[in-house]
N, C-alpha and C positions, 0 to 999 in steps of 0.2 A: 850550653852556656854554663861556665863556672860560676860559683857564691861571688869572685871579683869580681868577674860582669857585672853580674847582676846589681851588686851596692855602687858600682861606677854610672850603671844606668838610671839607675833609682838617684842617686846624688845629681843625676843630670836635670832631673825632673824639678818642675816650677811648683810653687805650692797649691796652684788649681789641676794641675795635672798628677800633681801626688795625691790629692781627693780623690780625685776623680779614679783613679789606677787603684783605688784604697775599696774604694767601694764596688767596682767590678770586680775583684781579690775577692771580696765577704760576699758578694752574688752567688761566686762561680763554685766557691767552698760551699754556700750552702747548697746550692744543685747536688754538688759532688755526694753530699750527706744524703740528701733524698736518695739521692737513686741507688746510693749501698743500702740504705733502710729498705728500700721496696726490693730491689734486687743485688747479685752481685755486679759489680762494678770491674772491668777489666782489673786497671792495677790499682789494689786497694794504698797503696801509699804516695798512691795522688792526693789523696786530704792530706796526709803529713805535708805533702810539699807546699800546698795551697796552703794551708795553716802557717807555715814557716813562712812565706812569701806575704803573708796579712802581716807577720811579727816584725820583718824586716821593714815593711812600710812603715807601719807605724809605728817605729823606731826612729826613722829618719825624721817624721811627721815631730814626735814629739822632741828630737836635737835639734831641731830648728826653732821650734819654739821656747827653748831654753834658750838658745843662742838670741833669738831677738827680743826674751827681756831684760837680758844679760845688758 
């Protein structure tokens, strides 16, 4: 899936469903973290993408809420 999927997907998404995808994001990154700290981790730049995938949510998260006190 391309970075335009992905902000096309993410833009689809309702605002309990951008929580919700927001918070399973910062789950999955911190697992990710544990388990390189304990062991190596297959591909270590799966945090990089989890971390960028947190950034882009909550990006959206917070255009929206400029736009709706706008």
């Amino acid at each position: 899936m391309t970075i335009k999927e992905t902000k096309e997907e993410i833009r689809g998404l309702d605002d309990a469903a951008l929580a919700t995808k927001i918070a399973e994001q910062q789950t999955a990154l911190q697992r990710l973290k544990f388990s390189h700290a304990i062991s190596q981790i297959e591909n270590p730049s799966s945090i990089r993408d989890a971390k960028r995938m947190v950034a882009r949510l909550k990006t959206e998260q917070t255009a929206r809420q400029i736009a709706k006190s706008k």
